[in-house]
VOGU-3710 file (C-alpha; in Angstrom, 3 decimals, decimal comma):
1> xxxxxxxxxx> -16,228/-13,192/-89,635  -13,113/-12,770/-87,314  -13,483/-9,148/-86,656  -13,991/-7,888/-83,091  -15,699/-4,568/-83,562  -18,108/-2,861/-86,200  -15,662/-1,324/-89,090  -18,127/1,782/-88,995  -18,639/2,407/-85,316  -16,345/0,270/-83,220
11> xxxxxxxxxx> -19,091/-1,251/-81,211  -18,374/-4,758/-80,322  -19,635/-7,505/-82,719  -21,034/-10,651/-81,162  -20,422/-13,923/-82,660  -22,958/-15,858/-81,190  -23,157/-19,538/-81,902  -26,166/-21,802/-81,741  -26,710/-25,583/-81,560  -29,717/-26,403/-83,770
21> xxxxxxxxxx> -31,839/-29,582/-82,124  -33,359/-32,760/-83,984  -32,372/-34,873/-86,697  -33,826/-32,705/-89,292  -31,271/-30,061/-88,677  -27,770/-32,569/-89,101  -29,012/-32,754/-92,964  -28,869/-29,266/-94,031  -25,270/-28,671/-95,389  -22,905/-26,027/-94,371
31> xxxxxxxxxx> -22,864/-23,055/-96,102  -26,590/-23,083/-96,163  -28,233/-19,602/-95,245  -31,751/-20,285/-92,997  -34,231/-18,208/-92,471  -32,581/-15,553/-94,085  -30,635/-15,228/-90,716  -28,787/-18,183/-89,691  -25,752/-19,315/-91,732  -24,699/-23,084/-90,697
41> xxxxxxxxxx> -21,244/-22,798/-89,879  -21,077/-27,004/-89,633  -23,273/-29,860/-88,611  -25,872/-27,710/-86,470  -23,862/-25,255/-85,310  -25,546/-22,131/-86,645  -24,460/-18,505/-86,638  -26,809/-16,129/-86,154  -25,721/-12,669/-88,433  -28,326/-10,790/-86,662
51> xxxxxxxxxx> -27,981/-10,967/-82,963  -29,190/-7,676/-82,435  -32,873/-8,851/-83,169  -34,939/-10,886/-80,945  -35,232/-14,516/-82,242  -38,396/-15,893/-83,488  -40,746/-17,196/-79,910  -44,355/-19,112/-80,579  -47,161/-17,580/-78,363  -47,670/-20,884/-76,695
61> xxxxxxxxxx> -44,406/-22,549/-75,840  -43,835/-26,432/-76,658  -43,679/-29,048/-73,717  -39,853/-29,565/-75,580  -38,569/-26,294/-74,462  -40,197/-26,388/-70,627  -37,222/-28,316/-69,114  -34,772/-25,821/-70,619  -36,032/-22,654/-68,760  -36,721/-24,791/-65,269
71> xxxxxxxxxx> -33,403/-25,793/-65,242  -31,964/-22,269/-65,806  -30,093/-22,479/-62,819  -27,893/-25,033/-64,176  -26,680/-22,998/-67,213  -23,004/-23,232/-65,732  -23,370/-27,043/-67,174  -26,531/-26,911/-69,509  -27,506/-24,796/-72,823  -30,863/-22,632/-72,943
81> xxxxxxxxxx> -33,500/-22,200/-75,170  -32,967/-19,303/-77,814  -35,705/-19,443/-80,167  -37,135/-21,556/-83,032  -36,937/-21,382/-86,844  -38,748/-23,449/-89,803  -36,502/-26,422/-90,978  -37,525/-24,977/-94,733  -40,128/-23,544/-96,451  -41,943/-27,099/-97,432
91> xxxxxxxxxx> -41,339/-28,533/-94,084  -43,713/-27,311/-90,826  -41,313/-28,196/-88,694  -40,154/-26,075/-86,232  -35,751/-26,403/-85,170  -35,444/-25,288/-81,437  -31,813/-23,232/-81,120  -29,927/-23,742/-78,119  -27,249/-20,774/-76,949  -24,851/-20,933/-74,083
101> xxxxxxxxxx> -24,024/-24,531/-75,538  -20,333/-26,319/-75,710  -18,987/-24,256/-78,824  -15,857/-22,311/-78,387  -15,361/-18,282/-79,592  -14,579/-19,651/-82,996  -17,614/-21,951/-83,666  -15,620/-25,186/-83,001  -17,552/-28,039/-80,311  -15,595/-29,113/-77,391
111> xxxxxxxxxx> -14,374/-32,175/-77,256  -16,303/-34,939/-75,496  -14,807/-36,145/-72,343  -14,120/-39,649/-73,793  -11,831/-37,458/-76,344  -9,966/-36,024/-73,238  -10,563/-38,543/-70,927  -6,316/-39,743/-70,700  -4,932/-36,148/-71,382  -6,457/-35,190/-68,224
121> xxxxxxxxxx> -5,435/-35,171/-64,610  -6,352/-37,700/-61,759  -7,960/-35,213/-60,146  -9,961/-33,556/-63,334  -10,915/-37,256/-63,976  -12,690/-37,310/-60,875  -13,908/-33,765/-61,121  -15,915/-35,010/-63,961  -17,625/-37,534/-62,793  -18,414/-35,690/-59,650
131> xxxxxxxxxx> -20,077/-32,828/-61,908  -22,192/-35,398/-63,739  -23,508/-37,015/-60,554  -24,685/-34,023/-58,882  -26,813/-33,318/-62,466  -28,473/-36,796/-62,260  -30,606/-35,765/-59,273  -32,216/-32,265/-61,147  -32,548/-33,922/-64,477  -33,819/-37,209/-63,186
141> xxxxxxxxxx> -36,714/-35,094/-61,892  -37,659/-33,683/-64,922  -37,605/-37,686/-66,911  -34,200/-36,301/-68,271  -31,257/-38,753/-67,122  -30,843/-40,197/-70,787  -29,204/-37,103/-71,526  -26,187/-37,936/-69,428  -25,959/-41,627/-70,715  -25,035/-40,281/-74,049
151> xxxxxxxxxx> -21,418/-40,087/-74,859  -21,564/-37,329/-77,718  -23,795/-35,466/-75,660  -20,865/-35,037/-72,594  -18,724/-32,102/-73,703  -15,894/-30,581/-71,531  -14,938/-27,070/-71,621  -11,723/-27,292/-69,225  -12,901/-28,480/-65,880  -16,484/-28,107/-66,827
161> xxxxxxxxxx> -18,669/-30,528/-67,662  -21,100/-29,017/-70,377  -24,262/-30,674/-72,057  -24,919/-30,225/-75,578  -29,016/-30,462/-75,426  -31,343/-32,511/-73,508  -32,863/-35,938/-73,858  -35,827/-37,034/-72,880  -35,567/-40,513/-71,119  -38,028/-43,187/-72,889
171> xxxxxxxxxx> -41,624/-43,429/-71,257  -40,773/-47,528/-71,158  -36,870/-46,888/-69,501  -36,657/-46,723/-66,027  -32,851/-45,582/-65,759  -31,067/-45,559/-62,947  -27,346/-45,574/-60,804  -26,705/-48,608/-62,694  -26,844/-47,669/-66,286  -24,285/-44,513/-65,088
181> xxxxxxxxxx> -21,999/-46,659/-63,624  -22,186/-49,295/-66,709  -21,382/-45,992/-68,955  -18,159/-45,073/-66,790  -17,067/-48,256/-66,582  -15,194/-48,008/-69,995  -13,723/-44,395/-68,795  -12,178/-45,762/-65,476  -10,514/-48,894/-67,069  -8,083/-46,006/-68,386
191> xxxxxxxxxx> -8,315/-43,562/-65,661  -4,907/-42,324/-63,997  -3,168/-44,782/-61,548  -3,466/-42,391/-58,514  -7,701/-42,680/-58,773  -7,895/-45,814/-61,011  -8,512/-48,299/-57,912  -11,172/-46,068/-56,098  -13,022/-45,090/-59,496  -12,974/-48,885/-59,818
201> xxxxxxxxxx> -14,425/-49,446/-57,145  -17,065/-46,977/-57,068  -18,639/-48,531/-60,816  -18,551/-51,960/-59,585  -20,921/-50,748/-56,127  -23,136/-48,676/-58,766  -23,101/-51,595/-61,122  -23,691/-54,614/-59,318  -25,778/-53,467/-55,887  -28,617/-51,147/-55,061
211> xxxxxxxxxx> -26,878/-48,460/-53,692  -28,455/-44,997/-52,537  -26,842/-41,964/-54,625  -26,223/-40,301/-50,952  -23,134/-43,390/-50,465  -22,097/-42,823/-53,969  -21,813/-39,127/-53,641  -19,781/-39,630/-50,199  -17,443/-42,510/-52,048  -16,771/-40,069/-54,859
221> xxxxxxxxxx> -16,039/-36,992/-52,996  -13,796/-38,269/-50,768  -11,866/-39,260/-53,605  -11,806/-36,038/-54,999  -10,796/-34,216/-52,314  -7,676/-36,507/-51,973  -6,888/-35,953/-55,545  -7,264/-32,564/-55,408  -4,946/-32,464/-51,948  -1,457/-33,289/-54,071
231> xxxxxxxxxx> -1,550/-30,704/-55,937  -0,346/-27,314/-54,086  -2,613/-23,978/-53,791  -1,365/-20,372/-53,362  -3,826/-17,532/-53,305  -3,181/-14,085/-54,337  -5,984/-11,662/-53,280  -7,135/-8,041/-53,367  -9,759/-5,696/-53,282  -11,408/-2,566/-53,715
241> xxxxxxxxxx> -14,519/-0,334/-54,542  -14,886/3,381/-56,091  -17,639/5,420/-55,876  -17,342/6,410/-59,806  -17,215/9,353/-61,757  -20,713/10,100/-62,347  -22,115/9,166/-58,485  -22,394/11,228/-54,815  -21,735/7,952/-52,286  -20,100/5,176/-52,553
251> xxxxxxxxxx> -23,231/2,209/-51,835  -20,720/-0,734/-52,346  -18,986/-2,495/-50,328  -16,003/-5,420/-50,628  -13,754/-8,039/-48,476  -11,121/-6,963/-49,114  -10,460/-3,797/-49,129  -7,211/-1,876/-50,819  -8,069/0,848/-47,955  -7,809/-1,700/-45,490
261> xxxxxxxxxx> -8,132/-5,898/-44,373  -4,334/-6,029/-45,120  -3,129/-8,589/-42,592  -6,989/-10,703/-41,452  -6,505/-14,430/-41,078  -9,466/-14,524/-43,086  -7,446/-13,269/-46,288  -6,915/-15,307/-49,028  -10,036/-17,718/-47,905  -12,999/-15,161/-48,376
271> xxxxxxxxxx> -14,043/-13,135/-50,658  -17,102/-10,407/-50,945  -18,855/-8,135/-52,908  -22,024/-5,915/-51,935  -23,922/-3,454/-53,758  -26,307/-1,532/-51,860  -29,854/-0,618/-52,553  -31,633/2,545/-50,467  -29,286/5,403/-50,945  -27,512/7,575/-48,706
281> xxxxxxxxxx> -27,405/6,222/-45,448  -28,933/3,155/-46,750  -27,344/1,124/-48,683  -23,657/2,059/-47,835  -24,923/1,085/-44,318  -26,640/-1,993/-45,659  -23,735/-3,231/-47,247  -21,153/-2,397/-44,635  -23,681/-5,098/-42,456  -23,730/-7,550/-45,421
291> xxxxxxxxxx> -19,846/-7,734/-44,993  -19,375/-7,281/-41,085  -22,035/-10,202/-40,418  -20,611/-12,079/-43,459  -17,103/-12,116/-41,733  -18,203/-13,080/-38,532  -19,544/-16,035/-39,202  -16,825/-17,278/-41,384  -14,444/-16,611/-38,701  -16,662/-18,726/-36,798
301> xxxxxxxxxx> -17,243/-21,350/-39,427  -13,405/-21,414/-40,025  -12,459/-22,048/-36,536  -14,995/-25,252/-36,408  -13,192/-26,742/-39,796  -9,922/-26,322/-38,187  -10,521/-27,881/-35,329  -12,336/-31,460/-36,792  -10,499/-34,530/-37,941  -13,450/-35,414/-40,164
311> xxxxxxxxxx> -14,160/-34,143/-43,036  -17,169/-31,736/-43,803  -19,204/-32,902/-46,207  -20,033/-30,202/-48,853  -23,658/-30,324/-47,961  -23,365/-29,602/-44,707  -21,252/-26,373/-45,620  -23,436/-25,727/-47,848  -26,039/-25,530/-45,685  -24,173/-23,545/-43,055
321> xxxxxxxxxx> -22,871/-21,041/-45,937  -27,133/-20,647/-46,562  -27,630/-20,148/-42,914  -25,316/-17,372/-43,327  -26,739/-15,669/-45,094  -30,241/-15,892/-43,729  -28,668/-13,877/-40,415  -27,035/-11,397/-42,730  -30,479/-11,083/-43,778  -31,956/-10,871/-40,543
331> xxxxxxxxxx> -29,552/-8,355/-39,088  -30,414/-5,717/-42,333  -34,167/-6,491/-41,812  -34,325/-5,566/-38,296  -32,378/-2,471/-38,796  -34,958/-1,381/-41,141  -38,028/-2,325/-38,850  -35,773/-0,277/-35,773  -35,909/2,653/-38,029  -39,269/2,184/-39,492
341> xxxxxxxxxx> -38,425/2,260/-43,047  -40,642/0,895/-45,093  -40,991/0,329/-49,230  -38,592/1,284/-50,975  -36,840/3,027/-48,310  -36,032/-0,368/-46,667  -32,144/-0,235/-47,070  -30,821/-3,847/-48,618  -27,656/-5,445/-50,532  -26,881/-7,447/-53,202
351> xxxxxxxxxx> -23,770/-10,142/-51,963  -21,553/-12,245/-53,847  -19,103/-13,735/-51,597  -16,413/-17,007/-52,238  -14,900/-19,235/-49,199  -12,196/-21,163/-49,686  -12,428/-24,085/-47,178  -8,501/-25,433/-46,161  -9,939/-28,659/-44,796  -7,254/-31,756/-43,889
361> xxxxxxxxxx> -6,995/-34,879/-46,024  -4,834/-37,772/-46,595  -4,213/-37,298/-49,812  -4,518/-40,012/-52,457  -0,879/-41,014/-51,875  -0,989/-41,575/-48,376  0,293/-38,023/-46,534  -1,548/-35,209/-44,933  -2,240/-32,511/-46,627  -3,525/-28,944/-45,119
371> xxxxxxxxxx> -6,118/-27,979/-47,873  -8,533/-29,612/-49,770  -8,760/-26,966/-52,546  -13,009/-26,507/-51,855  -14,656/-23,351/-52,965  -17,944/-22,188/-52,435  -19,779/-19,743/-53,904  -23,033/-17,604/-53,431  -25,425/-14,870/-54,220  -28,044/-13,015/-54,166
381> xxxxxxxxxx> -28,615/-10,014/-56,289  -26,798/-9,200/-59,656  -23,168/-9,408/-58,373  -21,355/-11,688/-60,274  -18,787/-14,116/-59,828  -16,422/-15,240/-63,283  -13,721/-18,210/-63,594  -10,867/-17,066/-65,870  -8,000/-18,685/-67,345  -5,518/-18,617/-70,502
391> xxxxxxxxxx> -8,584/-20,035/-72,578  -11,898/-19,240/-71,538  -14,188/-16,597/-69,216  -16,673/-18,468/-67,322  -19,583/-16,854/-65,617  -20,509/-18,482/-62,376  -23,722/-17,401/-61,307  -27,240/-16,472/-61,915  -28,432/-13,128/-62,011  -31,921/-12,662/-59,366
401> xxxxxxxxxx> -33,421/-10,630/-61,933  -37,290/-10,316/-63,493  -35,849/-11,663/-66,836  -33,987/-14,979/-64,837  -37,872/-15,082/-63,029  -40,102/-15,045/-66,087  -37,472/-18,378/-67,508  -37,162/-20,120/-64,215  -40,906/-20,065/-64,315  -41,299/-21,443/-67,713
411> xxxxxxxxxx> -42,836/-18,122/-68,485  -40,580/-16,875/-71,598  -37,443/-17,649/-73,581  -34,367/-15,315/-72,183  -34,511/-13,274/-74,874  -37,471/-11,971/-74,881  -37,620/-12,033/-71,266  -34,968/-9,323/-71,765  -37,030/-7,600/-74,010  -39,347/-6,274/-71,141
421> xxxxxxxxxx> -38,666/-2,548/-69,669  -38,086/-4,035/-65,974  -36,009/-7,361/-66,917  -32,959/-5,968/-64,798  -35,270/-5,048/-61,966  -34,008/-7,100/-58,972  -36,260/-10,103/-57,149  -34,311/-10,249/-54,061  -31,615/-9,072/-52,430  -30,761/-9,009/-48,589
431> xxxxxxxxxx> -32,622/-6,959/-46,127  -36,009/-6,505/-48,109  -37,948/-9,307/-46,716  -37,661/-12,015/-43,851  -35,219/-14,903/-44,668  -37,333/-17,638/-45,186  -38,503/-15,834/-48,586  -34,867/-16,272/-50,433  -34,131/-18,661/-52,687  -30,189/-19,167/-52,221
441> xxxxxxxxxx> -28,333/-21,651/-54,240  -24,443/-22,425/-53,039  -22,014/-24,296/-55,475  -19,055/-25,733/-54,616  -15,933/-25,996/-56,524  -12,667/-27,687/-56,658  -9,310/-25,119/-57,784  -7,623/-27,964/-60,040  -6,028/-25,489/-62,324  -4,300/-21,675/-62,399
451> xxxxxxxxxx> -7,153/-19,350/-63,328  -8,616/-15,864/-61,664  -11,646/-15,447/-59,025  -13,251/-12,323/-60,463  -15,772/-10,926/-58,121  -17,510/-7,446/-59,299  -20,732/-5,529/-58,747  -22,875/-4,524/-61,545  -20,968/-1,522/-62,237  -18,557/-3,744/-64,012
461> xxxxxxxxxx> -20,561/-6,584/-65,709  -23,115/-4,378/-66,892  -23,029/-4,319/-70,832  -20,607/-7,309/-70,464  -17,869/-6,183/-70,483  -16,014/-8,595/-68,550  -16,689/-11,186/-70,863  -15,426/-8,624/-74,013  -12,336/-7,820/-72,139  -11,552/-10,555/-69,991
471> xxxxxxxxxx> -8,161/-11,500/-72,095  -7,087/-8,156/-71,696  -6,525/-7,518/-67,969  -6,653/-11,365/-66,327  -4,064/-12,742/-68,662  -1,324/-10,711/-67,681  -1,873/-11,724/-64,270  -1,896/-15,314/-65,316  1,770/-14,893/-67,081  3,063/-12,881/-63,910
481> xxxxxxxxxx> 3,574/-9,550/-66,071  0,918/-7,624/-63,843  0,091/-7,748/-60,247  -3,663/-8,735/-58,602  -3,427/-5,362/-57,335  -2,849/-3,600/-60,340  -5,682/-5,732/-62,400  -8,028/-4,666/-59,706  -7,298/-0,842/-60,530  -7,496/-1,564/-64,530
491> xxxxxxxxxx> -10,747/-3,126/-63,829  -12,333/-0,514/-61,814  -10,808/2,124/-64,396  -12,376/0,144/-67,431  -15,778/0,071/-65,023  -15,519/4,054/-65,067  -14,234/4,942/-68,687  -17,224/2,303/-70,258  -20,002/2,441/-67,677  -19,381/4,737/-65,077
501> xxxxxxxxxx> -23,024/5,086/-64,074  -22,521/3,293/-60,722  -20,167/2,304/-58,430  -17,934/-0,781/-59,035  -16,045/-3,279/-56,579  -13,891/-5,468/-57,832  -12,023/-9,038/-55,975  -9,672/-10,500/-57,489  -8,477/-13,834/-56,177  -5,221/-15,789/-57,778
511> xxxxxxxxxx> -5,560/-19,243/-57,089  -2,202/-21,288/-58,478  -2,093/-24,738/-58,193  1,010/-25,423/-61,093  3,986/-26,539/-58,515  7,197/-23,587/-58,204  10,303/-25,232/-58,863  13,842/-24,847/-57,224  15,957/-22,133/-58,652  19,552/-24,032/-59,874
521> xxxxxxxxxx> 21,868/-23,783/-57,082  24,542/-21,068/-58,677  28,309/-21,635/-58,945  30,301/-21,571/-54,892  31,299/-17,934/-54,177  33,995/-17,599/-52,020  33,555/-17,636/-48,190  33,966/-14,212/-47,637  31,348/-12,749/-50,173  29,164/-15,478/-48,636
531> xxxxxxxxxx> 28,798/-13,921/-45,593  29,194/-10,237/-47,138  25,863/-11,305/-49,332  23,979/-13,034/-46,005  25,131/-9,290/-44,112  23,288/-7,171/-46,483  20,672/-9,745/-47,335  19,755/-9,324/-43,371  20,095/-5,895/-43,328  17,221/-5,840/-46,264
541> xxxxxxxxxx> 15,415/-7,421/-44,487  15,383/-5,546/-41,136  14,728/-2,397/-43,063  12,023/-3,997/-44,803  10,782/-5,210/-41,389  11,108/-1,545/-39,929  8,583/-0,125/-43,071  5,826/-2,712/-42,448  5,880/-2,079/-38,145  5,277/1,785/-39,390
551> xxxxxxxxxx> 2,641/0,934/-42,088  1,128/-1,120/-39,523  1,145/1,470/-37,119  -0,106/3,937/-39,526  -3,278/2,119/-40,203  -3,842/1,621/-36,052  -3,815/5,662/-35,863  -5,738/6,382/-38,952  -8,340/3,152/-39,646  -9,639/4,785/-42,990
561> xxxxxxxxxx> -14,016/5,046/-43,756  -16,217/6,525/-46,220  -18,982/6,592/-43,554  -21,001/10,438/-42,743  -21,120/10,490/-38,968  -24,955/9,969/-39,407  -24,235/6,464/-41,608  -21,906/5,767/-38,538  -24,271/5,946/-36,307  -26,544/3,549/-38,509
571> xxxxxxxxxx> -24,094/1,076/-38,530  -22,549/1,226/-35,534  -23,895/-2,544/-34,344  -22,240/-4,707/-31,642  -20,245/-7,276/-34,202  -17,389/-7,777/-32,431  -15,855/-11,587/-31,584  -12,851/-12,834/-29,892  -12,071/-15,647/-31,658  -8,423/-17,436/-31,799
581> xxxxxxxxxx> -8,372/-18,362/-35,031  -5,186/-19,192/-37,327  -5,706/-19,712/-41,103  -2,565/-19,588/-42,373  -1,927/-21,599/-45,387  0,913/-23,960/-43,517  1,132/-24,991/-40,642  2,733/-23,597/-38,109  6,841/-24,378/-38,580  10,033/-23,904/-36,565
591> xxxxxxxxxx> 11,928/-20,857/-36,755  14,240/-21,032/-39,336  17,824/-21,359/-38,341  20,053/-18,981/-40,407  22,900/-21,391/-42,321  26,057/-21,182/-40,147  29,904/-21,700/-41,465  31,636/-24,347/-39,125  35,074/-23,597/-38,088  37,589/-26,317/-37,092
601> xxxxxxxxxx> 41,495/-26,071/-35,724  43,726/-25,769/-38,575  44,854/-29,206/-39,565  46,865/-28,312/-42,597  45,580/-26,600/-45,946  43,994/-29,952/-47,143  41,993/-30,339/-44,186  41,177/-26,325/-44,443  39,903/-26,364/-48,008  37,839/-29,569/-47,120
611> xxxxxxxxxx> 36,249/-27,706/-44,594  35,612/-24,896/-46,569  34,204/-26,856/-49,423  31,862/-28,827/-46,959  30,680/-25,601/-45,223  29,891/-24,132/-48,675  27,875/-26,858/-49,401  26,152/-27,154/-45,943  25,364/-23,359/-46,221  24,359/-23,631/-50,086
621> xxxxxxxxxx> 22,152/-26,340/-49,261  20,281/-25,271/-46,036  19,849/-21,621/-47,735  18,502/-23,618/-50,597  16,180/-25,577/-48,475  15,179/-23,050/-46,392  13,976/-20,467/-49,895  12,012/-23,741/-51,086  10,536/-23,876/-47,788  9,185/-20,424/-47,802
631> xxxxxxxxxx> 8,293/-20,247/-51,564  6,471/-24,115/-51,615  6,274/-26,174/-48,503  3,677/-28,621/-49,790  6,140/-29,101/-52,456  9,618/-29,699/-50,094  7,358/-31,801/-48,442  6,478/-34,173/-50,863  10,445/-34,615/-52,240  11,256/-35,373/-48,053
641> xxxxxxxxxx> 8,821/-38,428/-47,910  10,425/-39,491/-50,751  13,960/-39,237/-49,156  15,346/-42,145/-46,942  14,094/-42,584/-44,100  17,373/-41,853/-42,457  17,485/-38,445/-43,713  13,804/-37,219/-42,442  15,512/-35,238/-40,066  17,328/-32,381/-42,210
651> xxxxx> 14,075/-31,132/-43,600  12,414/-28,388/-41,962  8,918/-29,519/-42,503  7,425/-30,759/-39,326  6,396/-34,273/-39,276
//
C-alpha cells in the first residue's frame, strides 16, 4: 500500500479500486479479505491485490450487467463492469464490481455534488447540470433515469460529473423532466448570484409545464456559455511527431507541427493527431490527407462562426465536425480506389483532432465577450485525447478497438475482452471503407479551469503510460516552470525510452482561464532614465522584430517535409483555399500609442516639478495600461465598464 513500483523489479504497481454493488456488500466490514483477493478498503470500496489476473466472468452474463457494456461509450461519466465475486461462502449470491468508478488514487469517493455544490463556480454549477441532462436521454433508453435522481449516486471529480453505479428505474415509475427539475430545485436555491435567476427559472419550466428536453437543453446552454464567457481563456499550443528509434518512416502526422504551422490563424483553436495505417507511401500519405482536409474545413467552419450573430448550437457543430470527417474519409478512400489498392494495402489513418470554437456571447453580466470557451473533440482510431490538471489525468475518449466492440455489443466484460490475441486490432479508422460505415461520436466541452489538452498517438499511450506519468511532465507546465514546447519533447522522449516501437505525436494545448493580474506600478524613476529605459526597451524590440522577419523568411525558402518524392506525388492533391479568415483571440485594436512626456514653457520650478510629476504619472499609467492590455484584454476590459462613464475614453479597448 502506497508504493509506486514493485520493490523487486520496478514495474509499476496498480492500485486499482472497485465499487462493490447491492446491499449485501455495505455489511461486510473493512478489513475483511474476499475471495481471497479483494481486501475492503471501506464501505464497498474494494481493492483488488491481484490485478494482474483476470477477474472472475459467468459464461452467461446477467441482464444486471447488459446496460454497463452498452453504455461503454459513456465511461467519461459512468463506471464499467469488472467482474463478479460470491458475497461469502454460505451465501449464492453473486457482488458485481464496478472499475473506472468515482474513487480517487488513494481509495477515497468523491464528494457528491450537493457536498460541493457552494464551493463551486457559477459557471461549474451550470456545467453540472448541463452534464447530467445530456445523460438523461442514453440512460432513459435503457429504463435507467433513477440513477440520476439519486443524490449519493452524483459524484464530481472536478468538472466531471461521475456516476457511482446504475439504477434501474421501477417497472411502476414513469420518470420524467419533472422529477429532475424537482431534484435541482434544492441545488439552485443556493446556486451563485451570477446563474441563480436563470437556473431558477429553468426548474420552475421543468417543474410545473410539459416541456420538450430540446427547450431545456437550449435554456441551459445558453446559460452556460454566458457563464463560461467572464472568465478569460489563453491557449498555449505546440506540436510535433518522431519517427522513433526502432522505425524506417515516420506514418504520423500532427497540427501542429514544431517543423512548421508557426504563425496559421488556425493555431491555438485546432488541434490533430494521425497515425497512419499502410506503410510506406501509405500511411504517411494517408495521414498527411487526414490533416490537409481536416484544416480546410475548419478554416471554412471558422469563417462561418465568425461571421453569425447567433449562436451555434452544439449540435449543429457537432454535426458539421461529423461531416468532417466523413470527407476526410472520402478523400483517403478515393485515393485508394485511384490507385487500386485493395485489403490491407488500402492506406488509412487513425485522427484525434480538438476545435476550440471562439463564438460571441453576452456574457452573464451583460458585455460581449469574444469566446465562449467550447471544445470539441473527436476520433476515430486509438489516438487519444487526456484532460490534465494539478489533481487528476482524465482520459477523454474511446478506443475503436475489437476489445471496446465485443463490450459495446454486450458480448464480454473489458477484461476479458482484453484477454483475446486481437483486442487492440483496430475496427475503423479513416480511408478503409465508405463513410456511411463509421460510427463517430463528438463531445463537447467547456475550458472552466487551467488544465492541459494532451493529444498523442498510440506510440505514447500504449502501456499507459500517460496515465503513470502524467504528474511528471504536465505539472510543471501547469506551475510555469517548463514550457508547452519543452513538455512536448519530454513526452515524445519518454514515448521512445519506454515504448519506442512506433512512432509518437504529441499536442499539447495550455488552456488558462485563472485571470493575470497587474504587476505593482514600481517607485517614479527620474525623467531621464525614463526615456533611457523606453530607448533600449524599443531598440529590443526592433532587434527582436528583425530575428522573426528572417525566421520567417527562412521557413518561405526552405518549407521543411519528410515526404520521398514518390509519397509526394501521392499526396500531391488540389487542397488549396483562399479564405480571409482572422482568428485571433481579440479583436482587432488600435495601434498602441507609445506614452509621450508633455513639455510646457517654464513657469517657475513649482510649475516645472508639477509637470514633471504629472507626466510621470501619465507615462506610468498609459505604459501600465497599455502591458495589461497586451498581457489580458478581457481582463482591462472588464475593470473599464466598471469605471465612470466619463472616463470610457482613456481605455484602449474598443467599445
Amino acid at each position: 500500500m502506497g508504493d509506486k513500483v514493485c520493490a523487486s523489479c520496478q514495474t509499476p504497481l496498480v492500485h486499482r479500486y472497485l465499487w462493490a454493488t447491492g446491499s449485501l456488500s455495505a455489511y461486510i466490514p473493512a478489513g475483511t479479505k474476499v475471495a481471497d483477493r479483494y481486501e475492503v478498503i471501506k464501505q464497498q470500496i474494494w481493492l483488488d491485490t491481484q490485478p494482474g489476473l483476470p477477474p472472475d466472468v459467468p459464461e452467461e452474463l446477467p441482464s444486471e450487467v447488459i446496460p454497463y457494456l452498452q453504455l461503454y461509450q459513456e465511461r467519461l461519466h459512468l463506471p464499467q463492469a469488472y467482474g463478479f465475486v460470491s458475497n461469502l461462502e454460505q451465501d449464492t449470491t453473486d457482488i458485481l464490481l464496478l472499475e473506472n468508478a468515482p474513487i480517487d488514487k488513494t481509495g477515497n469517493i468523491y464528494p457528491t455534488i450537493v457536498e460541493a455544490w457552494e464551493e463551486a463556480t457559477a459557471v461549474r454549477q451550470v456545467y453540472w447540470l448541463w452534464q447530467i441532462l445530456q445523460l438523461w436521454t442514453p440512460l432513459a433508453e435503457l429504463g435507467l433515469s433513477h440513477s440520476l435522481l439519486v443524490i449519493e449516486n452524483l459524484r464530481v471529480e472536478g468538472w466531471c460529473v461521475r456516476l457511482l453505479e446504475l439504477y434501474q428505474t421501477p417497472n411502476d415509475e414513469k420518470l420524467s423532466l419533472q422529477n429532475l427539475g424537482e431534484c435541482w430545485q434544492f441545488w439552485v436555491a443556493s446556486a451563485k448570484a451570477s446563474v441563480a435567476k436563470g437556473l431558477q427559472n429553468i426548474v420552475q419550466d421543468m417543474c410545473e409545464t410539459e416541456i420538450e428536453l430540446e427547450a431545456i437543453n437550449i435554456q441551459l446552454n445558453n446559460l452556460l456559455l454566458a457563464a463560461a464567457a467572464e472568465l478569460p481563456l489563453v491557449l498555449k499550443v505546440a506540436g510535433s511527431t518522431d519517427i522513433g528509434p526502432m522505425m524506417a518512416q515516420n506514418e504520423d502526422a500532427c497540427y501542429p507541427n514544431s517543423l512548421s504551422d508557426l504563425d496559421e490563424p488556425l493555431l491555438r483553436h485546432l488541434s490533430i493527431v494521425c497515425d497512419g495505417i499502410g506503410g510506406h507511401e501509405g500511411g504517411e500519405v494517408a495521414s498527411q490527407l487526414a490533416v490537409q482536409s481536416v484544416k480546410l474545413q475548419i478554416r471554412a467552419l471558422l469563417t462561418e462562426v465568425t461571421e453569425q450573430t447567433a449562436l451555434f448550437p452544439p449540435e449543429l457543430l457537432q454535426e458539421q465536425l461529423e461531416a468532417s470527417l466523413r470527407v476526410v474519409n472520402n478523400v483517403i478512400c478515393a485515393r485508394n480506389n485511384e490507385q487500386k489498392r485493395q485489403g490491407r494495402e488500402r492506406m488509412a489513418t487513425t485522427i484525434v483532432m480538438a476545435l476550440q470554437v471562439p463564438q460571441r456571447v453576452q456574457t452573464s453580466t451583460g458585455w460581449q465577450s469574444n469566446n465562449t470557451h467550447e471544445l470539441y473533440l473527436a476520433n476515430v482510431g486509438d489516438s487519444r485525447a487526456y484532460w490534465i490538471t494539478r489533481n487528476y489525468c482524465q482520459l477523454l475518449t474511446v478506443d475503436d478497438d475489437v476489445a471496446t466492440r465485443e463490450v459495446r455489443l454486450a458480448k464480454s466484460l473489458y477484461r476479458k475482452a482484453l484477454l483475446r490475441p486481437d483486442a487492440s486490432a483496430l475496427t475503423q479508422a479513416l480511408g478503409t471503407r465508405n463513410s456511411e460505415s463509421l460510427r463517430l461520436k463528438v463531445q463537447r466541452f467547456i475550458l472552466e479551469e487551467d488544465g492541459i489538452l494532451l493529444l498523442c498517438s498510440d506510440g505514447l499511450s500504449d502501456r499507459n503510460w500517460v496515465e503513470q506519468s502524467w504528474q511528471d511532465y504536465a505539472i510543471p507546465v501547469l506551475t510555469g516552470q517548463m514550457t508547452v514546447e519543452d513538455a512536448v519533447r519530454n513526452w515524445i522522449n519518454l514515448a521512445n525510452e519506454k515504448n519506442g516501437h512506433d512512432n509518437t505525436s504529441v499536442v499539447m494545448t495550455y488552456c488558462r482561464v485563472s485571470p493575470e493580474y497587474l504587476v505593482p506600478v514600481t517607485p517614479a524613476l527620474p525623467e531621464e532614465i525614463i526615456e533611457t529605459e523606453i530607448q533600449e526597451e524599443e531598440l529590443g524590440k526592433l532587434e527582436e522584430l528583425e530575428e522573426v522577419e528572417k525566421l520567417e523568411q527562412l521557413e518561405e525558402l526552405e518549407e521543411p517535409t519528410s515526404f520521398t518524392e514518390s509519397s509526394q506525388a501521392l499526396l500531391d492533391l488540389d487542397l488549396n483555399l483562399d479564405l480571409d479568415l482572422d482568428l485571433s483571440e481579440e479583436p482587432p485594436l488600435n495601434p498602441a500609442i507609445p506614452p509621450t512626456l508633455i513639455r510646457k514653457p517654464k513657469r517657475g520650478k513649482p510649475m516645472v516639478m508639477l509637470g514633471r510629476v504629472l507626466a510621470l504619472l501619465v507615462g506610468g499609467t498609459s505604459v501600465g495600461l497599455f502591458a495589461w492590455w497586451q498581457i489580458n484584454p478581457q481582463g482591462l476590459q472588464q475593470m473599464c465598464r466598471q469605471l465612470p462613464q466619463e472616463v470610457h475614453s482613456v481605455c484602449p479597448i474598443g467599445k
